[in-house]
N, CA, C and O atoms as a Tinker XYZ file with bonds, in Angstrom:
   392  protein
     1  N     18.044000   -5.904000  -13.571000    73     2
     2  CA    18.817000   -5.078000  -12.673000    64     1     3
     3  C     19.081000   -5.861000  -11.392000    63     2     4     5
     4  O     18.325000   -6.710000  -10.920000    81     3
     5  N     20.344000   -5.437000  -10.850000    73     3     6
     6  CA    20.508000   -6.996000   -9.480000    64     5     7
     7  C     20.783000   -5.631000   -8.637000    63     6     8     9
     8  O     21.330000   -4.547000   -8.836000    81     7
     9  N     20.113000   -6.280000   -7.610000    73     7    10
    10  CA    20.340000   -5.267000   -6.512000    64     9    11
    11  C     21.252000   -5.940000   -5.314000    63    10    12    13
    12  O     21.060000   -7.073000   -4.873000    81    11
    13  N     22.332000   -4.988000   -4.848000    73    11    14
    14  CA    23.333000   -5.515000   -3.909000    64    13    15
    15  C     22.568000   -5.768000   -2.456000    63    14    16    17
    16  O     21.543000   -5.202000   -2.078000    81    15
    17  N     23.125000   -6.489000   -1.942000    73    15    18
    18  CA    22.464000   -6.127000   -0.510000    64    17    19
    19  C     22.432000   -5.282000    0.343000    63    18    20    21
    20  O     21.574000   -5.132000    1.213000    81    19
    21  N     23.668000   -4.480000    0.086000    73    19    22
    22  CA    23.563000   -2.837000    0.918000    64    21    23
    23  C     22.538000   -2.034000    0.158000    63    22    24    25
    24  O     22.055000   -0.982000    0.577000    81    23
    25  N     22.277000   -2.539000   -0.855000    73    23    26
    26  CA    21.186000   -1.135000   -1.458000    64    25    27
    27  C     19.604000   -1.922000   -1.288000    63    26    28    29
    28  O     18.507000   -1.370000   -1.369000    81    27
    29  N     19.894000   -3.383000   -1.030000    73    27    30
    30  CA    18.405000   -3.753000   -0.370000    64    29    31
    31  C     18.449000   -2.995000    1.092000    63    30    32    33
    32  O     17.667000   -2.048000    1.165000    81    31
    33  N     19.055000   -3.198000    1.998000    73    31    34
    34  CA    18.922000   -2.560000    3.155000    64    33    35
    35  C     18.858000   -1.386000    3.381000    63    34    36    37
    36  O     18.201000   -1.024000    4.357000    81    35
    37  N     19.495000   -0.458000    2.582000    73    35    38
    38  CA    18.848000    0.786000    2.564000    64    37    39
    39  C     17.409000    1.360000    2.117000    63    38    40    41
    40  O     16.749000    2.299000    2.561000    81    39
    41  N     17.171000    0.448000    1.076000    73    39    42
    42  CA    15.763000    0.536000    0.760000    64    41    43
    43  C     14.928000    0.348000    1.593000    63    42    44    45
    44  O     13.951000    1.062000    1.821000    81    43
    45  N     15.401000   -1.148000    2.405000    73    43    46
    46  CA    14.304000   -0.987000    3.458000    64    45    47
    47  C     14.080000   -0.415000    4.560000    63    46    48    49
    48  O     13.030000   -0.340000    5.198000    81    47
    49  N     15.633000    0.204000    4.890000    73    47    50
    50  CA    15.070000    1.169000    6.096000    64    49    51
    51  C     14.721000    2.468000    5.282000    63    50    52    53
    52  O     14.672000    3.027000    6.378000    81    51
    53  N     14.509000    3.208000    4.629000    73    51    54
    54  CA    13.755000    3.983000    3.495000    64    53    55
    55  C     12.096000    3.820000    3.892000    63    54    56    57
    56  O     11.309000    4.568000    4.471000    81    55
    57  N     11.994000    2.722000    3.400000    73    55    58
    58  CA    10.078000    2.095000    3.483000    64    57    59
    59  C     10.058000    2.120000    4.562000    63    58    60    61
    60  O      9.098000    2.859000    4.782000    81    59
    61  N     10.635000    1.688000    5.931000    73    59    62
    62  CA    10.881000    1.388000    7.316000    64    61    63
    63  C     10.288000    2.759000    7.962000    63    62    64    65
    64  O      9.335000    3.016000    8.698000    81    63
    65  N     11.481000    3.634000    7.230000    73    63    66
    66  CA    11.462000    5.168000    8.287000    64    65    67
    67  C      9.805000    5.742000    7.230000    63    66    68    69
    68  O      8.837000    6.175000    7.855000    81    67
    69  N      9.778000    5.665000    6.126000    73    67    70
    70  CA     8.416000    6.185000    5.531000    64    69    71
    71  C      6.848000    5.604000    6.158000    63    70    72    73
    72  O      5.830000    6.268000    6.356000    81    71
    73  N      7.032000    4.436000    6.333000    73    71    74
    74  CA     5.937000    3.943000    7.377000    64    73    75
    75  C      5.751000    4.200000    8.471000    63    74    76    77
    76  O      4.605000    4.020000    8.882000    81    75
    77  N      6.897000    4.787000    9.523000    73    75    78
    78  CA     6.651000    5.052000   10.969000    64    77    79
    79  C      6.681000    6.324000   10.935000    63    78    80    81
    80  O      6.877000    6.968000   11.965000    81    79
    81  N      6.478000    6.947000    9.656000    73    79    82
    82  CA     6.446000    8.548000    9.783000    64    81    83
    83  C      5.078000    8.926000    9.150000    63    82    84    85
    84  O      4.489000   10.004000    9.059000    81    83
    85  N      4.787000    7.704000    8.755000    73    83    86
    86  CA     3.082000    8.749000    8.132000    64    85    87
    87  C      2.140000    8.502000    8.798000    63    86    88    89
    88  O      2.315000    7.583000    9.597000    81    87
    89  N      0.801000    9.148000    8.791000    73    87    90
    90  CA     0.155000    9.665000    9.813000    64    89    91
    91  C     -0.871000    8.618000    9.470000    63    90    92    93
    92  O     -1.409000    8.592000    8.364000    81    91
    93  N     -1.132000    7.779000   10.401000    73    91    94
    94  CA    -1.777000    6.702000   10.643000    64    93    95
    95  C     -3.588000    6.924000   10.885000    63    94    96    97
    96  O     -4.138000    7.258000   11.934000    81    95
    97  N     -4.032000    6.716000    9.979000    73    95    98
    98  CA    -5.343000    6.729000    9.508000    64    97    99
    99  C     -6.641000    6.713000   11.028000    63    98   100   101
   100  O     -6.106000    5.760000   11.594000    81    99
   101  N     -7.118000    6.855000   11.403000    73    99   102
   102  CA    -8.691000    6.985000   12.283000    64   101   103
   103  C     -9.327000    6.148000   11.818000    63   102   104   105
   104  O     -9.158000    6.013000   10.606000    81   103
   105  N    -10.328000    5.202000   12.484000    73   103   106
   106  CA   -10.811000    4.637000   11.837000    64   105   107
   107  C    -12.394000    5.159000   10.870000    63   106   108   109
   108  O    -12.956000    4.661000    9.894000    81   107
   109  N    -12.640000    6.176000   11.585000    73   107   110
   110  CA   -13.240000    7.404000   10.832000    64   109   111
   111  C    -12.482000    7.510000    9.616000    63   110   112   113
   112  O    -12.706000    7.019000    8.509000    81   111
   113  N    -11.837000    8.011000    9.896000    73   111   114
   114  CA   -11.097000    8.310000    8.017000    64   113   115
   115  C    -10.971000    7.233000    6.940000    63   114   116   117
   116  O    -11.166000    7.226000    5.725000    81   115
   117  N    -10.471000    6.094000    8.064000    73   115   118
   118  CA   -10.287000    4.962000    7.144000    64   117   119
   119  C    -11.875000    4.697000    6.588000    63   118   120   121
   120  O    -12.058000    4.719000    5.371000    81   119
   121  N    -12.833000    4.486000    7.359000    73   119   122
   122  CA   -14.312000    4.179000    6.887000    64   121   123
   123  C    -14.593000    5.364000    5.984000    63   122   124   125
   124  O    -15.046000    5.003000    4.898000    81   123
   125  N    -14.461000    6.626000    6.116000    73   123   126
   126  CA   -14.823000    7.720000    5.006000    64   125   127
   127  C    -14.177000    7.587000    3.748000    63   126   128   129
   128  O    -14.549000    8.183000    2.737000    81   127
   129  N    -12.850000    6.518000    3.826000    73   127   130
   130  CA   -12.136000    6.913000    2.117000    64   129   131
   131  C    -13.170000    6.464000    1.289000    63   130   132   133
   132  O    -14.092000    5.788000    1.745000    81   131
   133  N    -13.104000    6.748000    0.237000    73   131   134
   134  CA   -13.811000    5.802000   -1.314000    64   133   135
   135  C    -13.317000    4.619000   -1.581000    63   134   136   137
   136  O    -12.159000    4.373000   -1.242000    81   135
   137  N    -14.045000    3.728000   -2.194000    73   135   138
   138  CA   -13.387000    2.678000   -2.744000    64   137   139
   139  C    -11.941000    2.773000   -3.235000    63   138   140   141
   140  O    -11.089000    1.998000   -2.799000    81   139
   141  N    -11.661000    3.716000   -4.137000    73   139   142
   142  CA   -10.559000    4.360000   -4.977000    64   141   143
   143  C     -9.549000    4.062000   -4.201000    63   142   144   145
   144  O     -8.493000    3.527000   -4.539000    81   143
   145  N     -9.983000    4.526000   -2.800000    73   143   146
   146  CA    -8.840000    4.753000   -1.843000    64   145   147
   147  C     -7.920000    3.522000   -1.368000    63   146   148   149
   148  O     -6.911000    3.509000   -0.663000    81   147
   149  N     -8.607000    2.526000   -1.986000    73   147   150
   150  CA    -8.263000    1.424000   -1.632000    64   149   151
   151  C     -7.325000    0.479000   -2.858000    63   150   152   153
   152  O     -7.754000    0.499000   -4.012000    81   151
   153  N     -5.952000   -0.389000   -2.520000    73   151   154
   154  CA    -5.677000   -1.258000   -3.512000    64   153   155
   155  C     -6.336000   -2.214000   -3.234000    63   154   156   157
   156  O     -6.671000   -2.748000   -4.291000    81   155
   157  N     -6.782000   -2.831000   -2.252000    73   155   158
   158  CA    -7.905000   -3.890000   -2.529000    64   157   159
   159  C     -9.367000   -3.720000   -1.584000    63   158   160   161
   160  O     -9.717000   -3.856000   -0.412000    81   159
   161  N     -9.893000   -3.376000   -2.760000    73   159   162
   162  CA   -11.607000   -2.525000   -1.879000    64   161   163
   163  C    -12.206000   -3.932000   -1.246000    63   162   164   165
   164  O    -12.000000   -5.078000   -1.647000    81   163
   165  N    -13.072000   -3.452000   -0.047000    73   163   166
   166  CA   -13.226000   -5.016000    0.691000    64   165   167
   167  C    -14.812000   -5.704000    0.394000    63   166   168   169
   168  O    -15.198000   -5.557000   -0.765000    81   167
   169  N    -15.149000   -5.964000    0.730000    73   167   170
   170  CA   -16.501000   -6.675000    0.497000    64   169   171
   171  C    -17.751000   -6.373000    1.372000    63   170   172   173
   172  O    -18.669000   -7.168000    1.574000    81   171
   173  N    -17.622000   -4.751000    2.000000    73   171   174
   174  CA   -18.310000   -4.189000    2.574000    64   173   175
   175  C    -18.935000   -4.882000    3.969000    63   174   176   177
   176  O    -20.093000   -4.648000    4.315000    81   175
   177  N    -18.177000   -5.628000    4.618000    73   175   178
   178  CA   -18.440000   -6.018000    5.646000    64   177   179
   179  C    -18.553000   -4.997000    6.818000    63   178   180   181
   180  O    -19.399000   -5.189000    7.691000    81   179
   181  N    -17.790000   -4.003000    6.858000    73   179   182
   182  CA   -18.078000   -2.571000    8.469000    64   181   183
   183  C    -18.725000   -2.122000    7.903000    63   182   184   185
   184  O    -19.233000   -2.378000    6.811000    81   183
   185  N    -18.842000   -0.973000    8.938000    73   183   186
   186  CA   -20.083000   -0.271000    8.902000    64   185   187
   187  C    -20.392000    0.353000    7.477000    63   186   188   189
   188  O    -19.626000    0.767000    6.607000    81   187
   189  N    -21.635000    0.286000    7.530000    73   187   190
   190  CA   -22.422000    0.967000    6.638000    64   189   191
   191  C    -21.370000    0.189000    5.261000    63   190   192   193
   192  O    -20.777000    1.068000    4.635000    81   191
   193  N    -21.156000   -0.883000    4.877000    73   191   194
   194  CA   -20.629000   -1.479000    3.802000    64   193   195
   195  C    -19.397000   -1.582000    3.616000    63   194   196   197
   196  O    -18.865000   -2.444000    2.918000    81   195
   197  N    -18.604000   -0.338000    4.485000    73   195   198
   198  CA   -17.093000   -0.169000    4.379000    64   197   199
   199  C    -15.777000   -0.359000    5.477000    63   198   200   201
   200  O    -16.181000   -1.108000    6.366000    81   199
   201  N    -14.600000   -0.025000    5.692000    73   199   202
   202  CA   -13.872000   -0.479000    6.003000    64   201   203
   203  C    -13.496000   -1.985000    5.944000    63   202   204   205
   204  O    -12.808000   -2.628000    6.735000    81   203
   205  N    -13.953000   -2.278000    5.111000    73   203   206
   206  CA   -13.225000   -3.873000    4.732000    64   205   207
   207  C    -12.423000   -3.953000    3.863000    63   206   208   209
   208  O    -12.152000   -5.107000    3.531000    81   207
   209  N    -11.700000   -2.822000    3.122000    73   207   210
   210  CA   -10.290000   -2.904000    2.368000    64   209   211
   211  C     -9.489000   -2.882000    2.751000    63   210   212   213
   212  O     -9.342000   -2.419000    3.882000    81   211
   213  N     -8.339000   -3.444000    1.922000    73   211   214
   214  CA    -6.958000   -3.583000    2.544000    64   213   215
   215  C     -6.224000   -2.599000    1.717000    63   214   216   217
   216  O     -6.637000   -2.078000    0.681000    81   215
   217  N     -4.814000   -2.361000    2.438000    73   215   218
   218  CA    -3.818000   -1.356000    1.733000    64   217   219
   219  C     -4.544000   -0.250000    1.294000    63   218   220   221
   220  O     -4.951000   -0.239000    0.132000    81   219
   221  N     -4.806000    0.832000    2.170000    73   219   222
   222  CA    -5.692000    2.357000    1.762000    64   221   223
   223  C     -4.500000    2.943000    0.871000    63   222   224   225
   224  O     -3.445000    2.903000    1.503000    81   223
   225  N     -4.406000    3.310000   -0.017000    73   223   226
   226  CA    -3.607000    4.023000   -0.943000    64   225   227
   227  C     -4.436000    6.065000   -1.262000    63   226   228   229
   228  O     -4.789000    6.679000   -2.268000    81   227
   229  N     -4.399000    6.333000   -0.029000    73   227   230
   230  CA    -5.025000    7.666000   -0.243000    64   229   231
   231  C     -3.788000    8.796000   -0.595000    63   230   232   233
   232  O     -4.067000    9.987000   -0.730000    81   231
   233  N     -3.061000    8.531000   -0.664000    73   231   234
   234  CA    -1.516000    9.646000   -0.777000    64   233   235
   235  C     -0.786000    8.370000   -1.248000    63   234   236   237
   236  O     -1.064000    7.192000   -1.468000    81   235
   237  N      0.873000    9.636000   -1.318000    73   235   238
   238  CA     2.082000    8.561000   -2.103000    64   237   239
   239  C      2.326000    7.773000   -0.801000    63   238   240   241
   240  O      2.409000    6.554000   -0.948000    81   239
   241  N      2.500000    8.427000    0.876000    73   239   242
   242  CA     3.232000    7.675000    1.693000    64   241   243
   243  C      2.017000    6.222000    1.973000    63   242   244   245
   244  O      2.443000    5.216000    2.540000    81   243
   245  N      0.880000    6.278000    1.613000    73   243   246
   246  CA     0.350000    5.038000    1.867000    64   245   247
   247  C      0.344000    4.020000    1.269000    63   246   248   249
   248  O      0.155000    2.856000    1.623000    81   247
   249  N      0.697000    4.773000   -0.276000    73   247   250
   250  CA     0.922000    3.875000   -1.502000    64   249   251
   251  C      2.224000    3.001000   -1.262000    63   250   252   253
   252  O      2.312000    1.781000   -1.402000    81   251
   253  N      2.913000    3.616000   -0.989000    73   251   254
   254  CA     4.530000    3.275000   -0.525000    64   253   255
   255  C      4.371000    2.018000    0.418000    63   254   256   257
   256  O      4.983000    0.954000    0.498000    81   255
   257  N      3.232000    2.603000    1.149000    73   255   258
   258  CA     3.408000    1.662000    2.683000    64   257   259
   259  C      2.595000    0.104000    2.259000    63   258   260   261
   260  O      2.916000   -1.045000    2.561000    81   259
   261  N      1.537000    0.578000    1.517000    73   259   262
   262  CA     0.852000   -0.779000    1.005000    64   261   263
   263  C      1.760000   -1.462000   -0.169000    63   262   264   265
   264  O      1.601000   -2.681000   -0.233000    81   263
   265  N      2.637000   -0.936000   -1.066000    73   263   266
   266  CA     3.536000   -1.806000   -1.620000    64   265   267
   267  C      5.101000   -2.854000   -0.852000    63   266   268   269
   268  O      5.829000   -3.821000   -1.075000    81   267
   269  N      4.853000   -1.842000    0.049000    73   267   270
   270  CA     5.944000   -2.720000    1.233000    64   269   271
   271  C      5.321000   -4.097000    1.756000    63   270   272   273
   272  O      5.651000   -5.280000    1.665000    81   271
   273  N      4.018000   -3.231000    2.487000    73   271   274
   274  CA     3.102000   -4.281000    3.065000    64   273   275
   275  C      3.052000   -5.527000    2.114000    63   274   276   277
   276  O      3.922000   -6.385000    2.257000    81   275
   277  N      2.271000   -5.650000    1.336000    73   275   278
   278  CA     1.858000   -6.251000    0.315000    64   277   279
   279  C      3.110000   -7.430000   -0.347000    63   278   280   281
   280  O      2.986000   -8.440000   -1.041000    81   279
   281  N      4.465000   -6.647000    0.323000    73   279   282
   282  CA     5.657000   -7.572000   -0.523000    64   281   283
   283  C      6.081000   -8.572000    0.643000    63   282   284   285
   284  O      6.675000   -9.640000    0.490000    81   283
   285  N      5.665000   -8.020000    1.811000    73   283   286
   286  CA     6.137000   -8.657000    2.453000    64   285   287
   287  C      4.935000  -10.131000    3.081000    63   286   288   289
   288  O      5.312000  -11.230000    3.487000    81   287
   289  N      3.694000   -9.705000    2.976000    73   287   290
   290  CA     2.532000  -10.270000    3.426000    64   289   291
   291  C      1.633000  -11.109000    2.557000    63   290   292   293
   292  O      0.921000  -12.091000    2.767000    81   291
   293  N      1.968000  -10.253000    1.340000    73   291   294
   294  CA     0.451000  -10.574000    0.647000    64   293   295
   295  C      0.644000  -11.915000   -0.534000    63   294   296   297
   296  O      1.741000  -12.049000   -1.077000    81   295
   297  N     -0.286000  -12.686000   -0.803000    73   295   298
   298  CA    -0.509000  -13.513000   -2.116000    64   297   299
   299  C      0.247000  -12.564000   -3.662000    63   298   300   301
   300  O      0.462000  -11.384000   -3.940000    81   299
   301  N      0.450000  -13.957000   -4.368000    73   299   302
   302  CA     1.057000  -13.284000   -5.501000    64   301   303
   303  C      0.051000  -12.633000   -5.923000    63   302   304   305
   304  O      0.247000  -11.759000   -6.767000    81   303
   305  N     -1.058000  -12.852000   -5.522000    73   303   306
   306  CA    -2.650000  -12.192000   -6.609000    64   305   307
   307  C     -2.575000  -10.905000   -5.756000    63   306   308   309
   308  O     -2.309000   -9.876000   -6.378000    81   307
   309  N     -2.729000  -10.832000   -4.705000    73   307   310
   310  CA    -2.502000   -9.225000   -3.951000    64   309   311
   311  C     -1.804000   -8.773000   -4.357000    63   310   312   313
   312  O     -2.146000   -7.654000   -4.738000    81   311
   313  N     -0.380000   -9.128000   -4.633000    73   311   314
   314  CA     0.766000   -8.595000   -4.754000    64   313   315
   315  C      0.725000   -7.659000   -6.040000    63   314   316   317
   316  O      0.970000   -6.460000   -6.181000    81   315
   317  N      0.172000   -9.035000   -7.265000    73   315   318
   318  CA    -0.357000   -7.822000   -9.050000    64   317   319
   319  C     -1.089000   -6.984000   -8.213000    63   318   320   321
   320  O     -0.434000   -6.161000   -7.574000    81   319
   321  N     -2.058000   -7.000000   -8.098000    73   319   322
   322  CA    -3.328000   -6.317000   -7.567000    64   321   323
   323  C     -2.751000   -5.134000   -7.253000    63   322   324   325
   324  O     -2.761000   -4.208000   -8.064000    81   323
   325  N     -2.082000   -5.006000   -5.829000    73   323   326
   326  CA    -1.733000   -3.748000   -5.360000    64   325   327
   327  C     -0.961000   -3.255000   -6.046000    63   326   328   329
   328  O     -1.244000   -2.057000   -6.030000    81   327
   329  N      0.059000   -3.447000   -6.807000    73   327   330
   330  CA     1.036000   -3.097000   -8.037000    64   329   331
   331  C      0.097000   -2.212000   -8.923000    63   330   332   333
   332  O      0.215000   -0.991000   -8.818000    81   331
   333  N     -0.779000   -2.706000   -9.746000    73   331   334
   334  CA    -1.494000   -2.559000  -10.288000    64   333   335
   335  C     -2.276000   -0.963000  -10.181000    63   334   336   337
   336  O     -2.521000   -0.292000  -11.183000    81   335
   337  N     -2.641000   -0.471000   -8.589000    73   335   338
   338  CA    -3.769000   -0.093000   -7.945000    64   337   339
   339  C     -2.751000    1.343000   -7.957000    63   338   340   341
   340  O     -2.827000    2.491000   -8.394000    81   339
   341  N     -1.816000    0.542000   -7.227000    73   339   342
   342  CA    -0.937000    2.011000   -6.797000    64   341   343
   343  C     -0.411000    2.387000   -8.605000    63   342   344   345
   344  O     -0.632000    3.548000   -8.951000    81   343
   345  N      0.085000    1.674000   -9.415000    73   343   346
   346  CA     0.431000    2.338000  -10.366000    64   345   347
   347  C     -0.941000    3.076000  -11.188000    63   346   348   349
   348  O     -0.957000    4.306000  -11.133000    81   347
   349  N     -1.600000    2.686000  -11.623000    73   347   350
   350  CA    -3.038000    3.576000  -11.615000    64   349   351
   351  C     -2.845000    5.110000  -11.204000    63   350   352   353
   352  O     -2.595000    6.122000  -11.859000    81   351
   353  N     -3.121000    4.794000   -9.498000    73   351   354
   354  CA    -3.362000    5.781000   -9.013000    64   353   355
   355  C     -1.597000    7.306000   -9.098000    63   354   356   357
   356  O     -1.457000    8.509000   -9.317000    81   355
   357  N     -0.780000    6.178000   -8.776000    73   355   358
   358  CA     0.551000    7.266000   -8.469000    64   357   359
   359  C      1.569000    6.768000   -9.887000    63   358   360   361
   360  O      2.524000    6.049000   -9.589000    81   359
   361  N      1.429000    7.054000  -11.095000    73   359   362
   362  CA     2.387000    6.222000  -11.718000    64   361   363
   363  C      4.276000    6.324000  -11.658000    63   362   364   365
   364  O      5.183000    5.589000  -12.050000    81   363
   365  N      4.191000    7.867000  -10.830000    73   363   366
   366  CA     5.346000    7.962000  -10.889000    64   365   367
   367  C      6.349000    7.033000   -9.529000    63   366   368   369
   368  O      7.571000    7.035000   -9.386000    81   367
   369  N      5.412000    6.391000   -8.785000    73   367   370
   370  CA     6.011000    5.504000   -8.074000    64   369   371
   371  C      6.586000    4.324000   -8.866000    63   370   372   373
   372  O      6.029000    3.805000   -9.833000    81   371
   373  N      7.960000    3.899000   -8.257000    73   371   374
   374  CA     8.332000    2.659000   -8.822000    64   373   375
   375  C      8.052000    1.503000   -8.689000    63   374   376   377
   376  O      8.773000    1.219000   -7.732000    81   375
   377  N      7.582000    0.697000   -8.918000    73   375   378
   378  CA     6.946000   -0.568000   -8.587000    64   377   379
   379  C      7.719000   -1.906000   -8.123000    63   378   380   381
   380  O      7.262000   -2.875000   -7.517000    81   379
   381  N      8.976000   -1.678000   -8.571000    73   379   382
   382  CA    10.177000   -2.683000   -8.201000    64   381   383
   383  C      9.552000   -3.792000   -8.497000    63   382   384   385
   384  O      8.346000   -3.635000   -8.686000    81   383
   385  N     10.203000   -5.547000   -8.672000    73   383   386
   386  CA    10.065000   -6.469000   -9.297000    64   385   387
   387  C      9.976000   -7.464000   -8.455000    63   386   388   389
   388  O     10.532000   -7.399000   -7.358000    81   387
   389  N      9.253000   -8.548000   -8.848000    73   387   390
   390  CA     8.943000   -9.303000   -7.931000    64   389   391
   391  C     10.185000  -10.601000   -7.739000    63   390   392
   392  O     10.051000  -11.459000   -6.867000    81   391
């Protein structure tokens, strides 16, 4: 499937406006998720073992936000990884291609 460049740019202001609209985690909350909560659980370095994951995938808008993240930031091995994590968890999200 080839995607035009007006329909890349809409996509990304899409992910754009979905990231500056969801409700940005505490670091309380972030330390309370589960492993689960995480596409890549961390190696228990904070407190009490946790907050050392990356991309919290606790809902669809975080899932969303860590597959953006992740495309734009991360290693090709993050990149399966979080693919991977969020489809698991949300399958009806689209995963789009690398």
């Amino acid at each position: 499937m080839k995607i035009t460049q007006s329909k890349l740019k809409e996509l990304i202001k899409e992910e754009l406006e979905a990231v500056l609209s969801e409700k940005d985690l505490s670091a309380k909350e972030r330390r309370d998720l589960p492993d689960s909560d995480f596409a890549l659980a961390g190696k228990g370095e904070g407190p009490k073992g946790k907050q050392a994951g990356s991309y919290p995938i606790p809902d669809e808008k975080h899932a969303r936000s860590a597959l953006s993240l992740v495309a734009q930031h991360g290693t090709p091995a993050e990149k399966a990884k979080v693919r991977a994590a969020v489809k698991r968890k949300f399958p009806g999200i689209d995963q789009g291609k690398e």
